[in-house]
N, C-alpha and C positions, 0 to 999 in steps of 0.2 A: 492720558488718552492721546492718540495721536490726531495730529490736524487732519486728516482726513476723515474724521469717524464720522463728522456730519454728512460725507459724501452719500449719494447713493449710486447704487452700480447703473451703469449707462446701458444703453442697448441700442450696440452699434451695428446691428445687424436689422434692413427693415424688412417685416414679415410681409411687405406687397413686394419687394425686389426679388424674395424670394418663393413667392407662392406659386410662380409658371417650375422653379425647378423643382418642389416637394412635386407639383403634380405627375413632372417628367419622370421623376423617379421611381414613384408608383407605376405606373405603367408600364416600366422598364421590371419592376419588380413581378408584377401580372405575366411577363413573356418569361421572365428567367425561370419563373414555376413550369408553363408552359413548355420549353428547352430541356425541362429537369435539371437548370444548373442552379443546386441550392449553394454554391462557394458565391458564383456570382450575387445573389441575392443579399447573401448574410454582407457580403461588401457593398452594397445600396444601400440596405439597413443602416449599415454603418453612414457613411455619405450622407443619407438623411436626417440621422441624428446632427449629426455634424451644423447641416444647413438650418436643421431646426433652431439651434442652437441660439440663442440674440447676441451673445461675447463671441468675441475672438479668442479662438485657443492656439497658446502658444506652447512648442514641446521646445522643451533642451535638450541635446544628444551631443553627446562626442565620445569620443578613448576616455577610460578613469585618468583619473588625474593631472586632467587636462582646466580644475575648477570651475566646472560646471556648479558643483551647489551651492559655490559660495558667488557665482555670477547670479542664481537665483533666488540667492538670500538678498544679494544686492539690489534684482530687480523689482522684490516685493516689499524690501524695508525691514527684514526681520530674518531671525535663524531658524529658515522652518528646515533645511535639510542639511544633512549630516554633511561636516567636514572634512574629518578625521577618523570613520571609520571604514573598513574592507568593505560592509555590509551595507548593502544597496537596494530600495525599492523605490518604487515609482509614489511619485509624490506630486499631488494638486494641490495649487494656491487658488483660491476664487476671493473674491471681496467680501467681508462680513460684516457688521459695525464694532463687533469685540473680536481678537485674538481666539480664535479656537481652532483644537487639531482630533483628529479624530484616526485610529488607526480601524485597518478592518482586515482578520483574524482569518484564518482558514481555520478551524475546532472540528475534529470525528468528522471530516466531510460535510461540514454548513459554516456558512460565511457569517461572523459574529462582529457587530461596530463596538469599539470600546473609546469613552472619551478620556483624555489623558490630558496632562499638564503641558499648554501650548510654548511654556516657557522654559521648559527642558522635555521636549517628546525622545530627546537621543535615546535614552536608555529604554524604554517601552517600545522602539522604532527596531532596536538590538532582538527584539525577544523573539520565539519562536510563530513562524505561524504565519508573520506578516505581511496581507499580498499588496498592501499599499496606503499610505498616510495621506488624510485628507485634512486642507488648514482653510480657514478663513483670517483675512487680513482685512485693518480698512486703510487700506494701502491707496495712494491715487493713481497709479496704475492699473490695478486692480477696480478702480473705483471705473476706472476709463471706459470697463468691459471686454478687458483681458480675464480672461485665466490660464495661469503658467504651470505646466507640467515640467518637473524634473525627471526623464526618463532615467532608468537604471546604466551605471557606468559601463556600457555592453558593447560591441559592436560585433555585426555579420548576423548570425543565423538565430537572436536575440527576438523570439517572439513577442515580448511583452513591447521590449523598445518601436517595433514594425508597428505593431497594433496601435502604439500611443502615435507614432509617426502618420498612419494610416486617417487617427480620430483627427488631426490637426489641421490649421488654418495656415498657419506659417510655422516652419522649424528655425533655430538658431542652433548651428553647426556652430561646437566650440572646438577652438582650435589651440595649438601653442605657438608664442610667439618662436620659441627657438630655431625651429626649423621649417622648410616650406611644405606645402601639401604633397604628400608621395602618392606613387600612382594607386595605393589601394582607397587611400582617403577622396580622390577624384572620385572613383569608380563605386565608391560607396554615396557620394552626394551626387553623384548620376542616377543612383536608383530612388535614393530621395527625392530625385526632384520630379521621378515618374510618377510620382503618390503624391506629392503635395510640392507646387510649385513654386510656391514661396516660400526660398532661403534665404536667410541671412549667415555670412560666416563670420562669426567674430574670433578677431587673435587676442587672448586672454594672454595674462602674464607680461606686459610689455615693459613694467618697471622692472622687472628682472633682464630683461637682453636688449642692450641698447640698440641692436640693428635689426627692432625689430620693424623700423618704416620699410626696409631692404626685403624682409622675410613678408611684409603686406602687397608690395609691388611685386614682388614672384606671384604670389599666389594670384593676385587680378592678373596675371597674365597664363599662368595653367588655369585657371575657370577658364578666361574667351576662350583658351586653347581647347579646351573639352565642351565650348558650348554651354557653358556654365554663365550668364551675366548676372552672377550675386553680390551684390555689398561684399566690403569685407572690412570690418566695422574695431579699430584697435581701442583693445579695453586691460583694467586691470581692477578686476573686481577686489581684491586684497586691498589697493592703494585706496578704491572707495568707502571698505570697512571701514581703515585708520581713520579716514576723513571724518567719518562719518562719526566717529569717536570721539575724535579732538576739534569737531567744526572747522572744520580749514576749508573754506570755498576754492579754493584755488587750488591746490590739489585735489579737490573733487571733477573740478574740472579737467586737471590733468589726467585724469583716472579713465576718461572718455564712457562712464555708465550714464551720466545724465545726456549725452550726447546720443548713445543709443538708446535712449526710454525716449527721447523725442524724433528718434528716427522709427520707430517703433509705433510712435503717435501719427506720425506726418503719412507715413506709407503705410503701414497696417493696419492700424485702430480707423484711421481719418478713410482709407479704403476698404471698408470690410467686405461691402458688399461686391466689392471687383475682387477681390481677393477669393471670397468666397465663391463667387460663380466661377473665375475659374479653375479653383481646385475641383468643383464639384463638376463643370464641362467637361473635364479631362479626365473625372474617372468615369463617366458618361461614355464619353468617346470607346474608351478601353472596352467598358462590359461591352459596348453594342457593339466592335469588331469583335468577341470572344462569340457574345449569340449569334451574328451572322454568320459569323464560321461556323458554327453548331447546328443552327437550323438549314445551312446549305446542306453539307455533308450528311446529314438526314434526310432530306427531300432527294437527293442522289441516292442514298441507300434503298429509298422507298421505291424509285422507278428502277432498281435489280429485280428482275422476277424471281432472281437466285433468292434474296434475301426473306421474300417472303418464305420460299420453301424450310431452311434456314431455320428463319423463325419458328415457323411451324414442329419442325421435328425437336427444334431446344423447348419449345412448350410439351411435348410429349415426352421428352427426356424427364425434364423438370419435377411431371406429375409422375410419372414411376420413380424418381430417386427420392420423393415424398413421400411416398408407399411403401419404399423398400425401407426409407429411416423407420418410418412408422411402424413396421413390422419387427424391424431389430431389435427398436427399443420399447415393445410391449412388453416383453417378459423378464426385464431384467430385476422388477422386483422380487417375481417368483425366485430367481435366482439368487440374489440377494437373502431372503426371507431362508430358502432352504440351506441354505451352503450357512448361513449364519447358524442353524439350528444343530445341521452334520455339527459344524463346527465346537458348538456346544457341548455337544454330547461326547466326538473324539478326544478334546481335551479331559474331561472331565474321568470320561476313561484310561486317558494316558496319566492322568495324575493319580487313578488309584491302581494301576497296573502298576505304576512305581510303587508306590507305599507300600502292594502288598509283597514285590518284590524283597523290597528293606525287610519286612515282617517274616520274610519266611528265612532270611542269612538270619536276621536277628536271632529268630527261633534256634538257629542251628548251631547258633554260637555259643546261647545260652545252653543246649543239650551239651556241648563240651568242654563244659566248665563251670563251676562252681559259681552265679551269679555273684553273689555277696565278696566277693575278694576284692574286683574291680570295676563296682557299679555305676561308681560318679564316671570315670574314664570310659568304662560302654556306651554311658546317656550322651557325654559330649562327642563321642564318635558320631553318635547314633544321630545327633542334633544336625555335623556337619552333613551326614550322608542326606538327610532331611533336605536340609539350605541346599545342597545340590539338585536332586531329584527335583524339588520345585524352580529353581530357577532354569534348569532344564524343559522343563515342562512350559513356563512363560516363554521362553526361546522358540517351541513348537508354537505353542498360538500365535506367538509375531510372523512367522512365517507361511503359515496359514492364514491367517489375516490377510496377509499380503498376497497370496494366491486366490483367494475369496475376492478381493479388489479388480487383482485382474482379470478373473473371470465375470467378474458384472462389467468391469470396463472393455471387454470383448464384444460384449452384445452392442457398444455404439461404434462410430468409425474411428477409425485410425490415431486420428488428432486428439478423440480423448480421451488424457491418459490417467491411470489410477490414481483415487485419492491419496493425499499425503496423508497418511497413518501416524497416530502419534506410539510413541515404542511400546509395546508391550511387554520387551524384557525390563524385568526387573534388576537393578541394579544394586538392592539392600532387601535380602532376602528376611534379614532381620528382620525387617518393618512387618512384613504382613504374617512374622510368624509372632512379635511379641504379643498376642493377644493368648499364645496357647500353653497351657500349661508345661511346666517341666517335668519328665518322670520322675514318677513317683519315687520314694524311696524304698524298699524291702523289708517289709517287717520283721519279717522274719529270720533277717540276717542279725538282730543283736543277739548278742552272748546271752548266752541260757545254762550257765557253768550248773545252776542247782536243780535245774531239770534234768541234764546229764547225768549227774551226780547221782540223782535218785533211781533214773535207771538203771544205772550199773548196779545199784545198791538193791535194785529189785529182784534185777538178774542175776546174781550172788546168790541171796537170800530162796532163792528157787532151786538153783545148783546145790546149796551145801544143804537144802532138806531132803529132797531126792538123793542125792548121793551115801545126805548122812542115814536116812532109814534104811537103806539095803543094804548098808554095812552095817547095820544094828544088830542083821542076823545073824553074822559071825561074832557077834559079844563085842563090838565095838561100839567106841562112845559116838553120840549126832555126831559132836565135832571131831573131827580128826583128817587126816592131814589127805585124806582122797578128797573127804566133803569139803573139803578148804581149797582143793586143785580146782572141783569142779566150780565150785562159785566163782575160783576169778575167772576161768574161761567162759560159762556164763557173762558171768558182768561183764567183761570185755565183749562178749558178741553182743549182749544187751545196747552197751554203750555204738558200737559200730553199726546198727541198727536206726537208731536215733539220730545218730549223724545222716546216714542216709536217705531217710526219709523226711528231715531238718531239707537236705540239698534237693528233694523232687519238689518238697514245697516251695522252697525259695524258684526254681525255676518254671513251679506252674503261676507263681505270684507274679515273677518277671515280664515272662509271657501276657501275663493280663495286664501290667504296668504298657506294656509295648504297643500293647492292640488299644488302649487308651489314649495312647499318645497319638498314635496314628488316625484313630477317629478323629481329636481334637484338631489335628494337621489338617485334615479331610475337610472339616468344618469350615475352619477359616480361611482356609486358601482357595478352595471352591467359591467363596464370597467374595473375595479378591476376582480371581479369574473372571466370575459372572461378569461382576463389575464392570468389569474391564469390556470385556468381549461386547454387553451390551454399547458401551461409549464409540467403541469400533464401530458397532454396527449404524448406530444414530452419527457417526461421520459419515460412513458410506453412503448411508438412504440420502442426508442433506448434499450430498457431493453432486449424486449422481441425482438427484430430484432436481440439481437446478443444470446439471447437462443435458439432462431430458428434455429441460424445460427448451434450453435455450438449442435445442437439435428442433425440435416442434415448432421454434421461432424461425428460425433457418432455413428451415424444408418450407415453412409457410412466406416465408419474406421469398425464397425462390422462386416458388411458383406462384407469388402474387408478380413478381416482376415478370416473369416468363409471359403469363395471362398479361400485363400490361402491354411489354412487347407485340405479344399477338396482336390484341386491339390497335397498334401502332401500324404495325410493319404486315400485318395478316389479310380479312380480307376487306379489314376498312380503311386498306392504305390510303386510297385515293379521297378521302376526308382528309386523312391526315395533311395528306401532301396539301389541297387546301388552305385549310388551315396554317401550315407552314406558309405559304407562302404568303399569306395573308398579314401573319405576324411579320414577317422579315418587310411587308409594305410598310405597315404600323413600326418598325422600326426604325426605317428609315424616315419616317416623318419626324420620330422622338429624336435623334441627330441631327433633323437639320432646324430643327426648335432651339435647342439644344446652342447649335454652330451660332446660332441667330441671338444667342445673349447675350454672348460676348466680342456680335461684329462692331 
């Protein structure tokens, strides 16, 4: 365990030094409501948290790879932030009496803490999700009533890094020894020092470039130049790791980290409470020029007699363009409701207008020609013409679908536009047809050689008895060679007969195989389409039930502001005015309280 674990964390902030600025800020927050500037307020909130606060908060910031996290592994005693990886988030150390790291998760939209191994967090700090790692040390800096934020390796329009920059007491700008401060990095710790006036800039890396006392002397000379009078504090948090490794005090000290944890001590920690008053005077100052500029230009607007009129006619605008959404979007269910139902029934019509299409070529093919010769070759025709006609048919509902979208998205304005439709065409026609039977096969196309046979043999036996008794009259024998003509021309028409009405059967069996198959088609692609069309329709209702929603929130958020306005700018101006003026006295008191803390 480390020597400090008996420590316990200091509080170097006193809650009587700071109890006149919580009140100031409250009441700065009472006008900002008043003002309607909720940006301003949420930046008090913040400020107040801050001064609530009993530690000092310290942020890291610079360019990546400038060794910021391994300056703040140095300044806490431990590897809480990543060295060697691309991937970067915002990391707090506070004092604890064990080692703990805690990461916290972005999941489905809610914030989830997970605790992880404070002795390798890298690979958990890697993972998806993470909006920032929290450690405890018992570190005796930490112990001091510091806590040190690692901001993200970011610079310029870096909201998280702003936000951590905004919540802090003092920043340490890490910089590189190699080269001096360029004018973007001036004009970047110029805006830092509008938000939090306590910089320090340290040049990291100095065991690596020996002229870096040359590249420390530029830089205190571009700060005075920019109005800048920060430290500029030469460090080399790598040389302190090694040290820190092998015990060598003298290269510790050569490393200048212990030199700034006691500059750290002397002016920030040992000052918290000037420190804190004036970061918190200064963002005082700011809001209360932003609300007097706010509440003047108001109180001017209110002595326009123009603006009352103005107002007036935008509050009458406001409730007719309330009435008229409201009116649009009454019927778009009916439309919805009906156009899904057309929609139902066209499809369902188009898909058996095709089938009986197919049913009646089928029909036609089968009257000219012998079914049985090429039946397996007609089914698979028959199957592809099938897989078309229906995939045609889902092609139609997609695009109906999508004209049904437009027209309920018609009935609102302009901005919004049809639901995104998931496809209706079918891509594997196969799919929703394997449930249906194959046709059938023909029964009556197998060979029937001894049914034939016996016809012919009937039909003979018919010929040669009629033929053979009428030749009996002239003294001839039954058989003889007329009664033997006639039987085989019998038998033969007997036989040609049989065939014949073999080939009606087979194509009135055909016929019923066809109209079976195409019921079966009927069946289950009907179930499909429903299907389907119904998931359409439960998209659209839920698409356009929350456009509704949020057109009804819009028309009402309008004309609750227009109604505000009125009351404002209408015929209670001269309250207002008031009022305003009232506040902007009471401000000016909060400012010079305020001025008074830090004389």
């Amino acid at each position: 365990m480390s020597a400090a674990a008996g420590l316990k964390a200091a509080t170097v902030k006193h809650p009587d030094a700071m109890a006149p600025l919580i009140r100031i800020l409250d009441e700065l927050r009472e006008i900002t409501r008043f003002a309607g500037r909720d940006d301003l307020g949420s930046r008090l909130s913040m400020v107040r948290a801050r001064v609530s606060d009993p530690r000092v908060r310290l942020v890291v910031v610079g360019e990546p790879k400038n060794g910021m996290s391994t300056l703040v592994n140095s300044l806490v005693g431990a590897s809480v932030s990543a060295t060697n990886s691309d991937l970067s988030v915002p990391v707090i150390v506070e004092y604890g009496p064990e080692p703990t790291a805690t990461l916290v998760r972005s999941v489905d939209g809610r914030t989830e803490r997970q605790s992880v191994d404070p002795l390798d967090p890298g690979p958990a700090i890697s993972g998806f999700g993470v909006i920032r790692a929290e450690f405890t040390q018992p570190s005796p800096l930490l112990a001091d009533g510091v806590v040190v934020m690692d901001a993200p390796g970011a610079r310029g329009a870096d909201n998280t890094t702003w936000s951590m920059i905004a919540a802090a007491d003092a920043v340490l700008y890490v910089g590189d020894a190699a080269t001096e401060l360029t004018v973007d990095q001036i004009a970047y710790l110029q805006r830092i020092q509008q938000i939090c006036p306590t910089v320090i800039c340290v040049l990291n890396k100095i065991d690596q470039f020996s002229h870096w006392s040359h590249t420390q002397q530029r830089n205190r000379e571009l700060l005075d130049a920019a109005g800048l009078g920060f430290a500029v504090a030469p460090v080399s948090a790598e040389l302190h790791r090694q040290a820190g490794l092998s015990g060598n005090y003298q290269r510790d000290i050569e490393s200048g980290v212990p030199q700034l944890i006691d500059h750290l001590r002397d002016y920030v920690v040992a000052r918290a409470d000037s420190v804190a008053l004036d970061a918190a005077v200064q963002d005082i100052r700011l809001v209360s020029d932003h609300l007097a500029l706010t509440l003047r230009n108001e109180v001017e607007s209110l002595r326009d007699p123009r603006m009352r009129a103005e107002i007036t006619d935008k509050l009458v605008r406001a409730r007719d363009e309330a009435d008229q959404q409201r009116q649009r979007t009454a019927n778009w269910q009916v439309t919805l409701v009906d156009g899904s139902t057309e929609l139902m029934a066209d499809i369902e019509h188009d898909l058996r207008h095709r089938l009986r299409s197919l049913v009646r070529d089928a029909e036609a093919e089968i009257m000219q020609t012998d079914p049985a010769r090429r039946w397996k070759e007609f089914g698979t025709d028959l199957d592809a013409r099938i897989c078309e006609a229906v995939e045609e048919n889902f092609v139609m509902a997609h695009y109906r679908s999508v004209e049904l979208s437009e027209q309920v998205a018609s009935k609102f304005l302009a901005d919004n536009r049809a639901a995104p439709l998931p496809n209706m065409r079918l891509e594997n026609p196969g799919e929703v047809l394997e449930a249906v039977q194959p046709l059938e096969p023909l029964e009556s196309a197998k060979a029937r050689v001894g049914q034939q046979i016996l016809s012919a043999l009937r039909g003979s036996y018919g010929g040669i008895l009629m033929v053979g008794l009428v030749t009996s009259i002239l003294k001839m024998s039954l058989v003889n060679w007329y009664s033997i003509g006639a039987g085989v021309l019998l038998g033969i028409n007997a036989l040609w007969d049989e065939r014949k009405n073999l080939k009606q059967r087979r194509r009135a069996e055909a016929k019923v195989a066809v109209a079976r198959l195409m019921d079966d088609v009927i069946f289950q692609v009907s179930k499909e389409s429903r299907n389907r069309l119904r998931a359409m329709q439960r998209v659209l209702r839920d698409h356009f039930t929350d456009i509704a929603a949020d057109v009804a929130k819009q028309a009402d958020e309008a004309l609750r502001l227009a109604e505000a306005a009125y009351q404002k700018y209408g015929d209670h101006s001269g309250d207002r005015i008031a009022d305003a003026n009232g506040q902007l006295g009471k401000l000016r008191g909060l400012r010079e309280q305020a001025d008074s803390l830090t004389a």
